[in-house]
C-alpha positions in Angstrom: 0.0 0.0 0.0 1.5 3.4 -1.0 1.2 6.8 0.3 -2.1 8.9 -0.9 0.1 12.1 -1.8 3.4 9.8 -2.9 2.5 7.0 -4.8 6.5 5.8 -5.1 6.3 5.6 -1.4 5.6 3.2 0.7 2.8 4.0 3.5 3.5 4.0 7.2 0.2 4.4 8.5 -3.4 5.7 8.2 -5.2 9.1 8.7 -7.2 9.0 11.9 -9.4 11.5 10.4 -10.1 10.9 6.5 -8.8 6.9 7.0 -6.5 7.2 3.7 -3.0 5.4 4.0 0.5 8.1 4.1 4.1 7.9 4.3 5.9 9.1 7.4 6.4 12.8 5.8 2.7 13.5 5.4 1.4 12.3 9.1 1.9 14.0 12.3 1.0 12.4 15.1 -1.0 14.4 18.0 -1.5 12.4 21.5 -0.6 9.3 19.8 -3.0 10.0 17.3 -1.9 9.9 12.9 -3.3 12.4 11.1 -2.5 13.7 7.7 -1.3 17.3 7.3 -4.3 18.0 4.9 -6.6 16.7 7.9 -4.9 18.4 10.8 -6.5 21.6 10.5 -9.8 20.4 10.7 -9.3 18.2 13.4 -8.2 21.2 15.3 -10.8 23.2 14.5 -13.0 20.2 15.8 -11.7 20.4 19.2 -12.0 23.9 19.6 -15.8 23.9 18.7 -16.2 20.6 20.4 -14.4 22.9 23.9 -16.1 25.9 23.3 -19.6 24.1 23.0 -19.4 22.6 26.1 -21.4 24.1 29.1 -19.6 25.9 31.7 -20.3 24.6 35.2 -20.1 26.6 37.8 -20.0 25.2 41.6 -21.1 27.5 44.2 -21.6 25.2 47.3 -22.0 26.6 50.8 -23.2 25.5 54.0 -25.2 27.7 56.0 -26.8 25.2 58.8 -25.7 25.1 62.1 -25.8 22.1 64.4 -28.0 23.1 67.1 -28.0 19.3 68.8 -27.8 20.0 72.7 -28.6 16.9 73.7 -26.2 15.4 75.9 -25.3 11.3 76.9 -26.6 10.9 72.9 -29.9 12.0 73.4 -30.9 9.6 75.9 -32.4 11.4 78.5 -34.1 10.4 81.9 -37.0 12.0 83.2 -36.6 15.9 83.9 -36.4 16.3 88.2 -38.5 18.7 90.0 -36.7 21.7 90.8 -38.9 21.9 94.5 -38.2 18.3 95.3 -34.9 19.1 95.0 -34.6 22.0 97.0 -36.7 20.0 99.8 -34.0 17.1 99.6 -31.6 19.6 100.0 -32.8 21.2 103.0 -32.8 17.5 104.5 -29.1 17.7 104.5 -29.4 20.5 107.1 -31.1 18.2 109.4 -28.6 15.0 108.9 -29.7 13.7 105.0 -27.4 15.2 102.7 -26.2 14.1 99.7 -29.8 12.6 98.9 -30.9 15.8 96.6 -27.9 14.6 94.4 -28.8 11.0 94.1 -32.3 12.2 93.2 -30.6 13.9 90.3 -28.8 11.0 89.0 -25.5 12.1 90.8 -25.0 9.2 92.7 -21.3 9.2 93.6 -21.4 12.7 95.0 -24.4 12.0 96.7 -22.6 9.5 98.6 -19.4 11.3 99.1 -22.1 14.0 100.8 -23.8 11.5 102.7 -20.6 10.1 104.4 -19.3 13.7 104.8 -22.0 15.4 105.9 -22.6 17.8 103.2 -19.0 18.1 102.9 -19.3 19.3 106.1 -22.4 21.3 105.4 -20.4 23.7 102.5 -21.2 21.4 99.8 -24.9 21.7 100.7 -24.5 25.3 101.1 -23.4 25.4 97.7 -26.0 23.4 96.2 -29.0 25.4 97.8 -28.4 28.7 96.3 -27.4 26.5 93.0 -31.0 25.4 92.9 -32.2 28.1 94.4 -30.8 30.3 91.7 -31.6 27.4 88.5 -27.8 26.7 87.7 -27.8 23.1 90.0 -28.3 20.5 86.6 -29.5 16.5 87.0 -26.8 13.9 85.7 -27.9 15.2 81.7 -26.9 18.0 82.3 -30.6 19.3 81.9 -32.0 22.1 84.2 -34.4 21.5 87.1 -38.2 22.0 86.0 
């Protein structure tokens, strides 16, 4: 088989584009590609349409939640204390109870550590009346008094 534009040469391959057989002196190769020098130009001019007619994409992603997930322990809650029952069990440790408004709250090793130590020798309870007094003093959840 013989070149398209030299018949007294031998071929050395094909044109991608038009598919006629060429000697090493008419192809160029392009990514590994043979095409014939006639064919190159519109084979170029076929990837340019072919990049300008594709659409442009345009990302614009943002995030504008907010995790607002309090929940503590992974949402497992117990049932919300009484803020008054509280205070009452807490006044108990004034009379020789303490410790047992913080077991009643799910604090159960500090209520014994008040128990044994009277309040932490009447301080801790101290402490713990004007906390539920003044709504800071939270159950084992970390949940307010209600």
């Amino acid at each position: 088989m013989n070149c398209t534009n030299h018949p007294e040469t031998e071929a050395q391959g094909m044109c991608a584009y038009c598919g006629k057989p060429f000697c090493k002196d008419c192809l160029v190769e392009v990514k590994g590609r043979m095409y014939c020098k006639e064919d190159l130009g519109n084979v170029l001019d076929e990837a340019k349409q072919s990049a300008s007619s594709q659409p442009t994409i345009q990302i614009t992603n943002s995030n504008e939640s907010t995790n607002t997930n309090m929940n503590a322990n992974s949402g497992m809650y117990g049932p919300r204390k009484s803020k008054m029952t509280a205070l009452i069990l807490c006044l108990l440790g004034f009379i020789g109870f303490s410790g047992i408004h913080r077991m009643y709250v799910g604090k159960v090793g500090s209520g014994v550590i008040y128990f044994f130590t009277g309040g932490l020798c009447v301080i801790g309870t101290i402490i713990d009346l004007i906390s539920i007094l003044s709504g800071g003093f939270r159950d084992s959840y970390g949940q307010p008094l209600v």
